[in-house]
C-alpha positions as a LaTeX table, in Angstrom:
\begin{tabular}{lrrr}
\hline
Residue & $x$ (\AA) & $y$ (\AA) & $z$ (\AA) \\
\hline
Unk1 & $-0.41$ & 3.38 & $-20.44$ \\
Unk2 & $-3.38$ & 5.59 & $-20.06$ \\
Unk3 & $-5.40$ & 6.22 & $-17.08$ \\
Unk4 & $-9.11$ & 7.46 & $-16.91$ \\
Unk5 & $-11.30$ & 9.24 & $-14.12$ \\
Unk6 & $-14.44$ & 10.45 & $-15.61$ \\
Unk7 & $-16.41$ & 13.27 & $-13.94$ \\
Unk8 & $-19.28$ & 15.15 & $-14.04$ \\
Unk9 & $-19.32$ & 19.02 & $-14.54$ \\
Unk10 & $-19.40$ & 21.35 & $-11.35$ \\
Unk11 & $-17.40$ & 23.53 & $-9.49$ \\
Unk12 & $-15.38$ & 21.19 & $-7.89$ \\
Unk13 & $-14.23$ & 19.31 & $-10.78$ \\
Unk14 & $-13.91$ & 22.29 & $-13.11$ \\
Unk15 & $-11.41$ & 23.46 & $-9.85$ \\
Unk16 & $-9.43$ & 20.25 & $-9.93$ \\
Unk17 & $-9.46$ & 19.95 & $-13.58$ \\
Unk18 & $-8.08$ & 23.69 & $-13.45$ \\
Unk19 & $-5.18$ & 23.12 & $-10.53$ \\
Unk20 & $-4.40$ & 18.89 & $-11.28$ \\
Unk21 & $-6.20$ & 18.10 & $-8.52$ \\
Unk22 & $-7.28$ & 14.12 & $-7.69$ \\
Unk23 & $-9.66$ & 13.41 & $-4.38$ \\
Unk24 & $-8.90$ & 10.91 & $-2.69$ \\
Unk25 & $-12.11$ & 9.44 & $-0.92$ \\
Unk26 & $-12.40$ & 7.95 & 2.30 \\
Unk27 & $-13.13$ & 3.84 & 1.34 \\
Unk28 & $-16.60$ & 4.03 & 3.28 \\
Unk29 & $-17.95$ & 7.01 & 0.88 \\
Unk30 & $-17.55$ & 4.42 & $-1.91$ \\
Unk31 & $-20.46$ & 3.41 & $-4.26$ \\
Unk32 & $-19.75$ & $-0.12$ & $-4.12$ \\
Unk33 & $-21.76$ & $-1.74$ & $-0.60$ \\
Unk34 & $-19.10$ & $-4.81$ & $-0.57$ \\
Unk35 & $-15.87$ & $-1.85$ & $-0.34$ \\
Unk36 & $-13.46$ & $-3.53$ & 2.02 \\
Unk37 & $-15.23$ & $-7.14$ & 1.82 \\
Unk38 & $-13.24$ & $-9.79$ & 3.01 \\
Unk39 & $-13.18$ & $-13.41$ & 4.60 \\
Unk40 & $-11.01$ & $-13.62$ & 8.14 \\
Unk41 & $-9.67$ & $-17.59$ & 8.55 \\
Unk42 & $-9.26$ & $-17.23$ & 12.50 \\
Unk43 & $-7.74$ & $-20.57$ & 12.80 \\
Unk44 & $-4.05$ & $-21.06$ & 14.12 \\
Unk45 & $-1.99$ & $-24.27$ & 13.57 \\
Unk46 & $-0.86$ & $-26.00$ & 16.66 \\
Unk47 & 3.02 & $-25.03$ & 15.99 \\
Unk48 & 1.59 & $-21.37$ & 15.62 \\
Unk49 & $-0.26$ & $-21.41$ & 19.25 \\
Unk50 & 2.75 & $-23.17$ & 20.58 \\
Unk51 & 5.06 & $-20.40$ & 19.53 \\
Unk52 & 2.12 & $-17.71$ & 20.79 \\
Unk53 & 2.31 & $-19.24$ & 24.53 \\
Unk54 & 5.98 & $-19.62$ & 24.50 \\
Unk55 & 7.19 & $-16.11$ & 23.34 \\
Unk56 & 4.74 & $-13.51$ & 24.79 \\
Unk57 & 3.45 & $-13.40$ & 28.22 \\
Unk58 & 0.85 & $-11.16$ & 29.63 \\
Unk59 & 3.22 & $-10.20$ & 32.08 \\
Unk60 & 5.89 & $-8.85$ & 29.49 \\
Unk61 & 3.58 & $-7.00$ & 27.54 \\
Unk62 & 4.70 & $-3.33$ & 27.26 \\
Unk63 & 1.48 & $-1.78$ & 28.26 \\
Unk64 & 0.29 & $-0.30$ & 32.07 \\
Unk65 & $-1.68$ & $-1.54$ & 34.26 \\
Unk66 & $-4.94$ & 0.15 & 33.16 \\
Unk67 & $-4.33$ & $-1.17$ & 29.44 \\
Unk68 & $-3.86$ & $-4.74$ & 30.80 \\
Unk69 & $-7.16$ & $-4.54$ & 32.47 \\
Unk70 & $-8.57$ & $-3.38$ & 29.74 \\
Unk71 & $-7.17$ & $-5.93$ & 27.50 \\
Unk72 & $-8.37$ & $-8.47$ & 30.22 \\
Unk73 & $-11.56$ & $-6.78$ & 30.05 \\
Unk74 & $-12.09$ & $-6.71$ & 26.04 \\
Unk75 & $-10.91$ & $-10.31$ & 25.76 \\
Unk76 & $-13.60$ & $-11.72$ & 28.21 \\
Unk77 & $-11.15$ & $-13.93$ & 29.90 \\
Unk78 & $-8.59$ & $-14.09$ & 32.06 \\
Unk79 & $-4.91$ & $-14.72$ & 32.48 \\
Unk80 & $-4.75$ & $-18.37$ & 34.28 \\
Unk81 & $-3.50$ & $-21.28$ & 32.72 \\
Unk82 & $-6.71$ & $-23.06$ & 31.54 \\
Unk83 & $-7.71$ & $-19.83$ & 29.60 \\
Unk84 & $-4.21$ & $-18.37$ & 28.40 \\
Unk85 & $-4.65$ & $-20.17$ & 24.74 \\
Unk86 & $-7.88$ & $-18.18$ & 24.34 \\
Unk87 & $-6.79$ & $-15.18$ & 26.24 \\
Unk88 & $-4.12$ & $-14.17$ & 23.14 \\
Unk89 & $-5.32$ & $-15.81$ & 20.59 \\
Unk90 & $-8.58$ & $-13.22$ & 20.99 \\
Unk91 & $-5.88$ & $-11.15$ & 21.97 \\
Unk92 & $-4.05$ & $-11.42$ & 18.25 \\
Unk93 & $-7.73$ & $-11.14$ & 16.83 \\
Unk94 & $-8.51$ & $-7.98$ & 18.16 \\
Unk95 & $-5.30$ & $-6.58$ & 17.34 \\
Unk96 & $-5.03$ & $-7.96$ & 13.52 \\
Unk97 & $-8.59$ & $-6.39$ & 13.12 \\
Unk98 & $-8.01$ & $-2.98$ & 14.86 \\
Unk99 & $-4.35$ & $-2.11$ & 14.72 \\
Unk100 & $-4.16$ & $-3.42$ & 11.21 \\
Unk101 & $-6.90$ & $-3.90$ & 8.73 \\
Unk102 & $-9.24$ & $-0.98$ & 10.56 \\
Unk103 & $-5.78$ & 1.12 & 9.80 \\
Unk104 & $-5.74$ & 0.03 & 6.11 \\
Unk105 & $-9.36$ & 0.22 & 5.76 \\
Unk106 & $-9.33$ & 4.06 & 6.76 \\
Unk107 & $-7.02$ & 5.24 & 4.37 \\
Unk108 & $-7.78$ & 6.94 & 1.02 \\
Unk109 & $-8.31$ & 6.10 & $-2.54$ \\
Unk110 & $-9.05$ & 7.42 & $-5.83$ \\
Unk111 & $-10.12$ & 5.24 & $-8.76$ \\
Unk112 & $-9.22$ & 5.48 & $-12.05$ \\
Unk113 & $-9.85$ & 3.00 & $-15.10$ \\
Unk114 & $-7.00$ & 1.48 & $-16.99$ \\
Unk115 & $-7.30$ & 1.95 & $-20.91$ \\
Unk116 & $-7.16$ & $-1.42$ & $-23.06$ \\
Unk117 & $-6.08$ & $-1.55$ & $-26.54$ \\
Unk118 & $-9.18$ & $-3.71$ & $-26.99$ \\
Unk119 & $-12.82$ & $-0.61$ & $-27.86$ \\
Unk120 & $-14.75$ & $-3.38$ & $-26.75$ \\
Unk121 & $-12.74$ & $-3.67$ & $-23.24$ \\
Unk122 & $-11.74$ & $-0.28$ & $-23.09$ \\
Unk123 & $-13.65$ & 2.23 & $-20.06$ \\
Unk124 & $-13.87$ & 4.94 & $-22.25$ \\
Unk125 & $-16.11$ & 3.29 & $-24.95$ \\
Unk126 & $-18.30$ & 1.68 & $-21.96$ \\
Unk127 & $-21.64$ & 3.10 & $-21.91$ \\
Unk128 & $-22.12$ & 2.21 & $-17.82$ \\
Unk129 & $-18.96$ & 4.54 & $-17.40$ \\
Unk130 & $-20.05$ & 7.18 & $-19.02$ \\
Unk131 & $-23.74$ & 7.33 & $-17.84$ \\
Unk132 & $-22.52$ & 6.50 & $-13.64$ \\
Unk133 & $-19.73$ & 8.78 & $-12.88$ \\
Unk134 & $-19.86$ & 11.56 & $-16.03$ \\
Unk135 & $-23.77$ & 12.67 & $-16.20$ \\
Unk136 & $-24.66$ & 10.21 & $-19.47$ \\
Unk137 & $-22.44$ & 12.03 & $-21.61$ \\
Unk138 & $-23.08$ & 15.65 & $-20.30$ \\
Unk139 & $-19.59$ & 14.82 & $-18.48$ \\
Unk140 & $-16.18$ & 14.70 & $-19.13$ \\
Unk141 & $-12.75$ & 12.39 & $-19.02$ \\
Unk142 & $-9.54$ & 12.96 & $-18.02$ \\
Unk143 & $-6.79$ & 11.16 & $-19.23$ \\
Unk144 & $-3.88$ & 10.74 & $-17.66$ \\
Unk145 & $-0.35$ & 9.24 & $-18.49$ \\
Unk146 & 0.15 & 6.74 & $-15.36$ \\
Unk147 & 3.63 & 6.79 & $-15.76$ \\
Unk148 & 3.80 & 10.33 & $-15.36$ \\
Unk149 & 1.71 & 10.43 & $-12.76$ \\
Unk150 & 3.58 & 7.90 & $-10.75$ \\
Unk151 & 6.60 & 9.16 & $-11.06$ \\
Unk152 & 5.53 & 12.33 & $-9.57$ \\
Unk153 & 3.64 & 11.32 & $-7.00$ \\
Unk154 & 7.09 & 9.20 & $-5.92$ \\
Unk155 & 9.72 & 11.73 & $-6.60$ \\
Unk156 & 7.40 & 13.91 & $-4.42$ \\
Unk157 & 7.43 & 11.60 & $-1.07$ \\
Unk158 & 3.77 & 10.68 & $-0.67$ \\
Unk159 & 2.47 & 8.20 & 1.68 \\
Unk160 & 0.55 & 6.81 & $-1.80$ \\
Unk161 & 0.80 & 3.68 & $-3.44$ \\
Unk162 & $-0.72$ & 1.90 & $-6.62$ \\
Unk163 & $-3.10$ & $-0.85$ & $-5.96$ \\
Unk164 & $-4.02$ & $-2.99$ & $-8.92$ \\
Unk165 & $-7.89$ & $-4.29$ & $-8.87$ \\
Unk166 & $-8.87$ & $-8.04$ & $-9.68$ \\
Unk167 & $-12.34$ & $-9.06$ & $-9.92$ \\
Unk168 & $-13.36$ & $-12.42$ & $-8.19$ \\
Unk169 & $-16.70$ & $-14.14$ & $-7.68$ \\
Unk170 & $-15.61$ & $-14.37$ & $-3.50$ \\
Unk171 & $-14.11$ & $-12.04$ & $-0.97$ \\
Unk172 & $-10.17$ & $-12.40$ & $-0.63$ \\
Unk173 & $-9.23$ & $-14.16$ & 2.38 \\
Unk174 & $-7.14$ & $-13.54$ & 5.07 \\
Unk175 & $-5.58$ & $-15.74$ & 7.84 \\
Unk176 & $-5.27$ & $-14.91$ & 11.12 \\
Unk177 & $-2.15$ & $-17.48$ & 11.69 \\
Unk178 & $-0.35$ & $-15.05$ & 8.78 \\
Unk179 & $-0.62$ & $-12.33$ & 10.84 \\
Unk180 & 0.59 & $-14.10$ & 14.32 \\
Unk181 & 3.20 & $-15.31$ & 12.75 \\
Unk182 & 4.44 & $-11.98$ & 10.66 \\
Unk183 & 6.83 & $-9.60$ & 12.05 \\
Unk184 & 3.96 & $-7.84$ & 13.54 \\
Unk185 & 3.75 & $-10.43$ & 16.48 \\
Unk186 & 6.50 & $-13.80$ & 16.49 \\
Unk187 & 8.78 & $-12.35$ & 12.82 \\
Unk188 & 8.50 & $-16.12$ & 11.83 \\
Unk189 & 7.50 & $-14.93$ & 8.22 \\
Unk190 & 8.54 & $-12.48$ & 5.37 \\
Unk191 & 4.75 & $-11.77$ & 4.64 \\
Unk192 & 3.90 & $-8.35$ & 3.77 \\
Unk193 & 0.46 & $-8.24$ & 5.86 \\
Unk194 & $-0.37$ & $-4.82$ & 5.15 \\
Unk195 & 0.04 & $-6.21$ & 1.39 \\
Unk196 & $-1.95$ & $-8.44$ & 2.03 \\
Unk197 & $-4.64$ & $-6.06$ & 3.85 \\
Unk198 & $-4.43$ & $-3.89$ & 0.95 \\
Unk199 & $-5.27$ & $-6.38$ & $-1.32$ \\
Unk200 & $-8.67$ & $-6.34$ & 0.31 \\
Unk201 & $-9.37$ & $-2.83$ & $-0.91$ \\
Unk202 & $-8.74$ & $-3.95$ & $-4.68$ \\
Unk203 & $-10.68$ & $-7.03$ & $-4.92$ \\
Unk204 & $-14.14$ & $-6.10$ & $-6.59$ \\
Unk205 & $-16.95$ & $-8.42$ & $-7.42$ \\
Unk206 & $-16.92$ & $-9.43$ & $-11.02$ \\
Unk207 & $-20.08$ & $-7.37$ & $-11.82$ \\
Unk208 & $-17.93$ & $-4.40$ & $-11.33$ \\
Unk209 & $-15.62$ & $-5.54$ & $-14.32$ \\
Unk210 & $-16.42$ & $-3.47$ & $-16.94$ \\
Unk211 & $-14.50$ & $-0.66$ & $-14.95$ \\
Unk212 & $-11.28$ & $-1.92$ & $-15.48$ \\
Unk213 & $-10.23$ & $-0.41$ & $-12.57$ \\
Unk214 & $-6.87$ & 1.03 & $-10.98$ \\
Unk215 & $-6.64$ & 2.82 & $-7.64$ \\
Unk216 & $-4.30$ & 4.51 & $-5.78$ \\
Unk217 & $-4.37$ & 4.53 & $-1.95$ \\
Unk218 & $-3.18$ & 7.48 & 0.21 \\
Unk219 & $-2.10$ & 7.51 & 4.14 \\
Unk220 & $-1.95$ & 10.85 & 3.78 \\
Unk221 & $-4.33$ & 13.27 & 5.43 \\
Unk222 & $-5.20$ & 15.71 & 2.52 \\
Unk223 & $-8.12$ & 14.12 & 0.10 \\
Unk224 & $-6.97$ & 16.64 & $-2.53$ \\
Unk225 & $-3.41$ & 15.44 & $-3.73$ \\
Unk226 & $-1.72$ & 16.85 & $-7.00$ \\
Unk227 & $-0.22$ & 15.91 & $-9.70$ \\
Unk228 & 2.00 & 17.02 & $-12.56$ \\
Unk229 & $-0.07$ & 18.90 & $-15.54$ \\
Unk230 & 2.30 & 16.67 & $-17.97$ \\
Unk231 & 0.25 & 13.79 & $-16.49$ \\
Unk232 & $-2.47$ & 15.60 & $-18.51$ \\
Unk233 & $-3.31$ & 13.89 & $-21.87$ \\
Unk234 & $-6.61$ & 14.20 & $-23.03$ \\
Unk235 & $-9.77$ & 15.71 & $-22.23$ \\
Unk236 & $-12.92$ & 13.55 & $-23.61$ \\
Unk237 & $-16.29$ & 15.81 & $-23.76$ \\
Unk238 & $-19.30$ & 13.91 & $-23.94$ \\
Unk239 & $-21.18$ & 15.26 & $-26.51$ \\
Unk240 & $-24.62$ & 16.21 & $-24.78$ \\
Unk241 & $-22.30$ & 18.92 & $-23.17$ \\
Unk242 & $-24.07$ & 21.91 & $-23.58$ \\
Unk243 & $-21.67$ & 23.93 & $-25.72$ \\
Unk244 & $-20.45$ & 26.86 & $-22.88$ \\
Unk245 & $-19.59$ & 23.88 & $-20.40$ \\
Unk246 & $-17.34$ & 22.30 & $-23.32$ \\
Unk247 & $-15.89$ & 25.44 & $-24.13$ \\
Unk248 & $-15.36$ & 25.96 & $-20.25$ \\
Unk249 & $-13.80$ & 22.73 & $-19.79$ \\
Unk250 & $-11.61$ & 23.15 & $-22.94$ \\
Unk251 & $-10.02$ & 26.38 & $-21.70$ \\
Unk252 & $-9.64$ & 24.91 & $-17.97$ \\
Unk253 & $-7.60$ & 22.17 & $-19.67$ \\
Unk254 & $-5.68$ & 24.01 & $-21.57$ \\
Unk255 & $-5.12$ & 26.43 & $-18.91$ \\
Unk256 & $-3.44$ & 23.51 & $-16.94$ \\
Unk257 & $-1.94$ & 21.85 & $-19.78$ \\
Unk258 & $-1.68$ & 23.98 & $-23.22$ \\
Unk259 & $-0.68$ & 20.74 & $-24.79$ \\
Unk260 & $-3.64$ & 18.46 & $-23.86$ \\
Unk261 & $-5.66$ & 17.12 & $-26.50$ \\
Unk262 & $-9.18$ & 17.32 & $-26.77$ \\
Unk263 & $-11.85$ & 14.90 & $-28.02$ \\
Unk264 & $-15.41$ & 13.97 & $-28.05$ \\
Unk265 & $-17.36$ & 10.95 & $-26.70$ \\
Unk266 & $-20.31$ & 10.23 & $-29.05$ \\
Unk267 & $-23.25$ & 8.22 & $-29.87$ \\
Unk268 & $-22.14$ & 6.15 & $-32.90$ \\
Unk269 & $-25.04$ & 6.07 & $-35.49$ \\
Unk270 & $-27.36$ & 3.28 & $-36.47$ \\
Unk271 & $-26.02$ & 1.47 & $-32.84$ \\
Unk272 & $-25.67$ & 1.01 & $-28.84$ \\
Unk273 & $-22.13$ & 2.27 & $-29.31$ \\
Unk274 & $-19.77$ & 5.31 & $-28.49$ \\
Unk275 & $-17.18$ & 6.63 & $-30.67$ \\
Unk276 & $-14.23$ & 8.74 & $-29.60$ \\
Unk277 & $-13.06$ & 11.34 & $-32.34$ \\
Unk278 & $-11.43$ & 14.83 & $-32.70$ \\
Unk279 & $-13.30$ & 17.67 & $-30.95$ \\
Unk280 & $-14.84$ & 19.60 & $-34.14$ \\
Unk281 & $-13.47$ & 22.81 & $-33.33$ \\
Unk282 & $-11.11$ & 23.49 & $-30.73$ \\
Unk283 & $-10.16$ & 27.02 & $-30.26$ \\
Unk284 & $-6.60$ & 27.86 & $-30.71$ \\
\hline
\end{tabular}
């Protein structure tokens, strides 16, 4: 399977391009104003709040005095028996939306477009991709094996994992009584909640489609991660290029990968379409 991430030329891609580089972005420096978007269902069943009162106490939480005045203090409440319900359950609020999906939410991503056997479906024939993230055809694409890639990036350790993308005409939800009753507060459930969190960060409005996207999110505090030059595949030049940029990104790709094919992105004739075909002359 075949991964895309189309740039545009400059210094810093030409560099990445040149030492298999990827950039991970923080989630907030995203193009997409919804990044992140999702619905929180604060309700908790009665079993759920039952369990709550029963199994923590304010008194047996492991935190100083200064944090449970603080606590006390954030909450709006206090600790007596008429306001104990509300006491955790804004308690399990703040924590599910601080400790957890404000954790999630400031990790790293890069996005990448899957390829689809399918021209009509496929990124790299999409016009939109092409004239957003590689300069209306004066870009480039790099195409990646995601096998390869993944492989690497496990065998080497990295706090990164893939996150598939679906497209929905609504926000993914997520319930507050999941998270109370996870491990992360009574271990009543085998939930994954930071699954579940992630899941926010690859749920995309349905106008966004067309990208076919796959990302890959990083806990770890370098944006630049690498990856194997076998990943390499391709190289797609767009073919308004001027001609010393393509010949500059040919030789950076082949510098990195002597084995990496190149190929050109063009206007087909007589249409609104793009064809991909052999580069005309690629220098030996």
């Amino acid at each position: 399977m075949k991964l895309y991430k189309f740039r545009e030329v400059n210094d810093y891609s030409i560099n990445c391009l040149k030492t298999s580089k990827l950039w991970f972005s923080d989630l907030d420096k995203f193009n997409d104003p919804f990044e992140g978007s999702h619905i929180l269902n604060e309700k908790l069943t009665y079993t759920t709040k039952r369990q709550l009162l029963s199994r923590v106490t304010l008194n047996s939480s492991k935190v100083n005095e200064a944090e449970r005045e603080r606590m006390l203090a954030e909450t709006g409440v206090t600790d007596d028996g008429a306001n104990r319900s509300e006491f955790y359950f804004k308690l399990a609020k703040r924590d599910f939306k601080e400790a957890l999906i404000r954790t999630v939410h400031n990790s790293k991503a890069v996005c990448l477009s899957h390829y689809d056997p399918d021209p009509n479906k496929d990124p790299l024939y999409e016009n939109l991709m092409w004239s957003h993230y590689a300069d209306g055809l004066r870009g480039f694409c790099i195409v990646l094996d995601r096998q390869i890639l993944l492989d690497y990036l496990y065998d080497e350790k990295l706090s990164i994992r893939p996150i598939p993308v679906i497209y929905q005409d609504s926000p993914i939800t997520l319930s507050l009584n999941d998270y109370v009753r996870s491990s992360h507060i009574l271990g009543g459930s085998d939930k994954d909640m930071i699954e579940e969190v992630a899941k926010t960060i690859g749920c995309k409005s349905t106008a966004w489609k067309y990208e076919n996207e796959f990302r890959l999110l990083s806990l770890e505090d370098e944006n630049l991660q690498p990856y194997t030059p076998e990943a390499l595949l391709e190289i797609v030049i767009g073919e308004k290029m001027p001609e010393k940029q393509q010949m500059l990104i040919i030789d950076t790709a082949k510098s990195a990968n002597p084995n990496v094919v190149i190929k050109l992105a063009r206007l087909k004739k007589n249409s609104y379409q793009l064809e991909i075909v052999d580069f005309p002359s690629v220098p030996l």
